[in-house]
N, C-alpha and C positions, 0 to 999 in steps of 0.2 A: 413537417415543419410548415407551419400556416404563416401568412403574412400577417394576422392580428399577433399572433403568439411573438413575430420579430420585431413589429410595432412598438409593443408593448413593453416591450426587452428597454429600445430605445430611448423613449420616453422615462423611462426608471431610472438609464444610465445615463441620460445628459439633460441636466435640469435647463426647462423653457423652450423644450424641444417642438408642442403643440402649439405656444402661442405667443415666442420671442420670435418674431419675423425680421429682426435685426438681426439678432447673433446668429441663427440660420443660415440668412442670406449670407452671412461672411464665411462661413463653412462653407458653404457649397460651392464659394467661386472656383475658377481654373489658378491651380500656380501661374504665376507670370514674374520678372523680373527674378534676381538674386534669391538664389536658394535662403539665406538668413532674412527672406521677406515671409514665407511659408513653413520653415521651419517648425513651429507651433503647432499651425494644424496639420501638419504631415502627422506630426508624431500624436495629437489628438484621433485623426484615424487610426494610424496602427495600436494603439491603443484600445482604440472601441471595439476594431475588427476582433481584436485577440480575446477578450470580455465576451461579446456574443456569442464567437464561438464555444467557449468554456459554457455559456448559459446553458448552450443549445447542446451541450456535449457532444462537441463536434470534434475530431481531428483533421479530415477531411471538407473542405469546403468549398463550393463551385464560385469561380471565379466571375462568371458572366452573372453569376446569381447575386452575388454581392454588390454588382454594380447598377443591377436592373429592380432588383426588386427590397433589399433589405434598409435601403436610406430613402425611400422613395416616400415624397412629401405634398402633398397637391399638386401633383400630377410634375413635379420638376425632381430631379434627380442631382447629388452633387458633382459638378465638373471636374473633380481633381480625383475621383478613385480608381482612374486607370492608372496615372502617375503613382498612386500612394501603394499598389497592387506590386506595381513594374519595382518601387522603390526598394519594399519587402523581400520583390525575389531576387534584388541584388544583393539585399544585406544578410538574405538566409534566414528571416524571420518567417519565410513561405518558401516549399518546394513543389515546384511541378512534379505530381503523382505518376505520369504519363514519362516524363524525361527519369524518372526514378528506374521505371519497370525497362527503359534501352537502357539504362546504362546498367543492369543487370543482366539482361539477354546479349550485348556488348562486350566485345573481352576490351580487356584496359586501352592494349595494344588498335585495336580494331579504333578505339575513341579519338587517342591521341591522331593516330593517321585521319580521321576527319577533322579535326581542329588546325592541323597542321598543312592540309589541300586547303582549309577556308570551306570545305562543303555545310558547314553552319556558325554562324557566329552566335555570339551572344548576346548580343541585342536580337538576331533572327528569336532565338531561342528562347528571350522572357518575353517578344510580342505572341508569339505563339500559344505562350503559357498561360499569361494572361486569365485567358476566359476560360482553361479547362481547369480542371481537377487539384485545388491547391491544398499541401499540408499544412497544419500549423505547426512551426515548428517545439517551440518551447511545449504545445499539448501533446504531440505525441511523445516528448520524451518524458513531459508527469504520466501519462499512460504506461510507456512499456516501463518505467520503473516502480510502480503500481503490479501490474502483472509478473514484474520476477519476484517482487517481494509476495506475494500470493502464490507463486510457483517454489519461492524458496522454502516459504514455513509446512510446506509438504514434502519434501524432499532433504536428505540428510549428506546429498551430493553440492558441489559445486557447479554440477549443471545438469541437465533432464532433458528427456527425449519426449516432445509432444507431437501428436499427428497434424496433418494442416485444419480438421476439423476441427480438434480443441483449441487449439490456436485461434482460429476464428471465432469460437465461440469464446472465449476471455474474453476480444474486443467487442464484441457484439454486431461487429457490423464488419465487410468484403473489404471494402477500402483501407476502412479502418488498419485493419490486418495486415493488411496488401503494404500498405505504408511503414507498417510496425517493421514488417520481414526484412522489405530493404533497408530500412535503417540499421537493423541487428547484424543483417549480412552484409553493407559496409562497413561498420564499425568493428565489421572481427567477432561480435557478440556473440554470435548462430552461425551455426552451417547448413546448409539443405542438404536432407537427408531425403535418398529415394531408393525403392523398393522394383524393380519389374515383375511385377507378375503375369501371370499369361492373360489373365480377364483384364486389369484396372493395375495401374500405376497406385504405389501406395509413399506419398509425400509426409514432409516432419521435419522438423527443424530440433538440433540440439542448440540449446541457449545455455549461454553462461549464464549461474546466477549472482554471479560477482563481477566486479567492474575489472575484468581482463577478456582477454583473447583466449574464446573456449579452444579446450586443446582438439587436437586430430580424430575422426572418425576412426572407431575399432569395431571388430564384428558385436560386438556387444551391443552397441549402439545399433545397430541392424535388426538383430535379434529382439530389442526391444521394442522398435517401433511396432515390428510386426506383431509382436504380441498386444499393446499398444491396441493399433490399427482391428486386429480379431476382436477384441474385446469390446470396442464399439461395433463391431457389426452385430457381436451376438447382440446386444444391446438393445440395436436395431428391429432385430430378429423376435426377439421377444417382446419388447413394445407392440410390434403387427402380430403375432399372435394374442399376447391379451387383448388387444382389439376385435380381434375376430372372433375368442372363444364367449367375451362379454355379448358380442352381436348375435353370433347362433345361441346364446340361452337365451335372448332377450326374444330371438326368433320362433324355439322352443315353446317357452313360456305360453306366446300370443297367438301360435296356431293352432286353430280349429280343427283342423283336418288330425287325426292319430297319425296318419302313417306321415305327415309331413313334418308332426311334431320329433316322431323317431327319425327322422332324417337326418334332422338339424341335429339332434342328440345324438348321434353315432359319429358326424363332423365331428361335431365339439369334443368329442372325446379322441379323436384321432390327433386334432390340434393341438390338447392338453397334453398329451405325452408328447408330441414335440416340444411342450410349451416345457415341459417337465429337463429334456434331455439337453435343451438349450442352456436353460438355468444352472445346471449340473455341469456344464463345457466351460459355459461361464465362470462358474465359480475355480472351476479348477485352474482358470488360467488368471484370475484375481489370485489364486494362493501362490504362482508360480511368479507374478509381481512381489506380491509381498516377500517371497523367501528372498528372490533378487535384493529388497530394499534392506532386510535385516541381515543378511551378509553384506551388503554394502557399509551399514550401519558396524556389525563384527569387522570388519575389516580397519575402520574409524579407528574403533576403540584399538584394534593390535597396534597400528601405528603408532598412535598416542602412546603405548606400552614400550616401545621398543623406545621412542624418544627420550622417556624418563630413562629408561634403564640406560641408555646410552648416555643421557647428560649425567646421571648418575658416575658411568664410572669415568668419565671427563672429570666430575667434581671431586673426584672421591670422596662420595656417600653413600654410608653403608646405609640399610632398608632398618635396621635396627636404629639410626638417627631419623631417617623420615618420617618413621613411626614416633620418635620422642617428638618430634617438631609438631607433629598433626597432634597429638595427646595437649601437649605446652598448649598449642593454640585453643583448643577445644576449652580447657582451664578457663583460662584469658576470657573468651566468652564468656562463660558463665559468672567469672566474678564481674565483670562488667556488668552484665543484667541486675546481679544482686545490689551494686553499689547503685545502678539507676531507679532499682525500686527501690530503697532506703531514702534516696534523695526525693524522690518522687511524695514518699511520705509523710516526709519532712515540710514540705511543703503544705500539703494536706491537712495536717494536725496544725499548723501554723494558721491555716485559713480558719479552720473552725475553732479554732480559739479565738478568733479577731470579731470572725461573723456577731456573736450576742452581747460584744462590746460595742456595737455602733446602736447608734440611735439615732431617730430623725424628729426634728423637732420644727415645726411652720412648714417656708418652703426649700427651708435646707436643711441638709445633714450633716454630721461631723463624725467621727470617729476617735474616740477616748483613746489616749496614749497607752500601751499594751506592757504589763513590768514584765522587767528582764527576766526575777524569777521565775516566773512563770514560764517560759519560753527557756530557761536553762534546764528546769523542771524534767520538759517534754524532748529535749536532745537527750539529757542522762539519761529517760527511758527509751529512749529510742537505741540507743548505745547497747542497753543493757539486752533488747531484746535480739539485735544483730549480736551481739557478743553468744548468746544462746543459740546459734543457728549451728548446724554440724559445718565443719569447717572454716569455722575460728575466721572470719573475716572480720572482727573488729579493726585490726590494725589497716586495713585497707580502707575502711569508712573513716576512724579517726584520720588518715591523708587527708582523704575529701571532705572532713568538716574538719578542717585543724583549730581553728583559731572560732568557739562558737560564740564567743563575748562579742566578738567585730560580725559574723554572721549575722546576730539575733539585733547588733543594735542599727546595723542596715534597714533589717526588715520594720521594724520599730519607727524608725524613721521615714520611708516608704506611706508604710501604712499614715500613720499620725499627719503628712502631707497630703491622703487624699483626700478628696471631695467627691461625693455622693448627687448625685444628679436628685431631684425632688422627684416624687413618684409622679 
């Protein structure tokens, strides 16, 4: 993020930024006197803060940076955004990134007995905060509700087991993430999920993707991450081999020498069957996801089964009614459709009948009065042809054109009232 690029932002976002050295000046002064003296521009800063950072897609954003370098104006800076900084992280519009990650490495118990000795207060705690590492807050929560809806329309659960790599990569950025986590695992959203292995710790969070409190960790949830977790290494793994088998044929290809050309060719081929047995590992533990997801999915639908049969015989209704009910309604459809293309038609033949009655004469036009028979004409044939359809829907249409004398002399009326624009 460049200093023209946040210039540039500003200027766009507060008109007379470059060359109002009045209104300026009155931004930039220090609060002094009664808060309902500053009130205005307080919230004109947090406001702009909040905008920039959305420009610059930011969740995360440096507090000394904001004060030093992003309002910075021939060479004067404005006096009040340590106040408007300090203001935010009383009101929770800003979280210390930094006080996030102790109060997560912190048990509850552990916090309260610091609060309660006085070992930090809370004025210590947002001078502190200040100049380090601030979240926005209303952006991280468009963010992670962003990424569960992107994590939901792939998933047929309620909630999903991600590794802490995927996870960072959604956000696109460390912080970003870092911020997203503790939010979820305050909120009850996520659990951290962790793996020992003898090499490398294997980290994951389960997220709900519904706005409750994801339930309890089961071996299941274990069992997935790690597969999960394998599945990006082979990933890994094979990435750096196509890498390397492209470079020895490129190596191949370019050398002079025979025997150094069979060098590289004998590599290459040693790789490729790695490259071959990786992909084949790979794939098998993609099929062992999927089978998980489409039992996951069968097990959706029995439940659903079991509910109907149970409200079923709550209601007592027999599958012989359910079945009349779904046929009824299926009906119902259809004569609907039918009765709206009739009408629909109706219309249609109305129009082009009227169209080669108009004419235009100077620079206006009028529209000659349309006879009823005519138009009573084009309903009896219409009648006549719906009457001829298999399934006898005349008497359904006659409903919905009951009365076509008051119909046709609406339309008639309508028409005969418009006025045609001059070409």
């Amino acid at each position: 993020m460049s200093e023209v690029e946040v210039r540039a932002l500003v200027e766009r976002e507060v008109p007379g930024w470059a060359e109002d050295d009045v209104k300026v000046d009155a931004l930039f002064k220090a609060f002094s006197g009664q808060r309902e003296d500053w009130q205005g521009r307080l919230d004109f800063w947090r406001a702009l803060i909040v905008k920039l950072a959305r420009h610059l897609g930011l969740i995360v954003i440096d507090g000394r940076e904001v004060q030093l370098r992003w309002f910075l104006r021939g060479g004067l800076l404005p006096l009040c955004l340590n106040d408007v900084l300090r203001e935010m992280l009383r009101s929770g519009e800003l979280q210390a990134l930094e006080q996030q990650e102790r109060q997560q490495q912190t048990s509850s118990l552990g916090r309260a007995l610091a609060w309660a000795l006085g070992f930090q207060t809370a004025k210590d705690t947002i001078d502190t905060a200040v100049g380090g590492r601030l979240v926005v807050t209303v952006l991280l929560k468009e963010r992670v509700a962003h990424v569960c809806k992107t994590l939901a329309d792939t998933s047929w659960k309620s909630d999903c087991i991600v590794t802490m790599k995927s996870f960072v990569g959604l956000f696109g950025d460390t912080d970003d993430a870092k911020a997203a986590m503790h939010y979820l695992l305050d909120k009850k959203l996520a659990r951290h999920v962790c793996i020992d292995e003898r090499d490398e710790l294997i980290e994951g969070l389960k997220i709900s993707l519904v706005q409750s409190c994801v339930s309890a960790l089961n071996q299941v949830d274990y069992h997935m991450l790690q597969l999960h977790w394998t599945s990006e290494k082979m990933k890994q793994r094979l990435d750096a081999l196509d890498q390397r088998v492209s470079q020895l044929r490129e190596a191949a290809v370019g050398a002079k020498d025979k025997r150094v050309a069979l060098r590289h060719l004998r590599s290459m081929k040693v790789l490729a069957s790695s490259r071959d047995k990786c992909a084949d590992l790979m794939a098998r533990i993609q099929e062992i996801l999927d089978a998980i997801s489409d039992a996951e999915a069968t097990k959706k639908v029995s439940e659903a089964i079991q509910l109907g049969n149970r409200a079923m015989r709550e209601h007592h209704v027999t599958l012989e009614e359910v079945h009349e009910q779904l046929k009824e309604m299926d009906e119902a459809m259809v004569l609907t459709k039918l009765v709206g293309d009739a009408l629909g038609d109706v219309v249609l033949r109305l129009w082009w009948l009227v169209l080669p009655m108009c004419r235009v004469a100077g620079g206006s036009a009028s529209i000659d009065a349309v006879e009823d028979e005519d138009l009573l004409q084009e309903i009896a044939s219409l009648e006549e042809e719906v009457s001829q359809e298999p399934g006898g829907h005349k008497e359904e249409l006659a409903g919905t054109i009951s009365r076509p004398d008051e119909e046709v002399a609406l339309v008639v009326e309508g028409f005969s009232n418009l006025q045609v624009a001059s070409a």
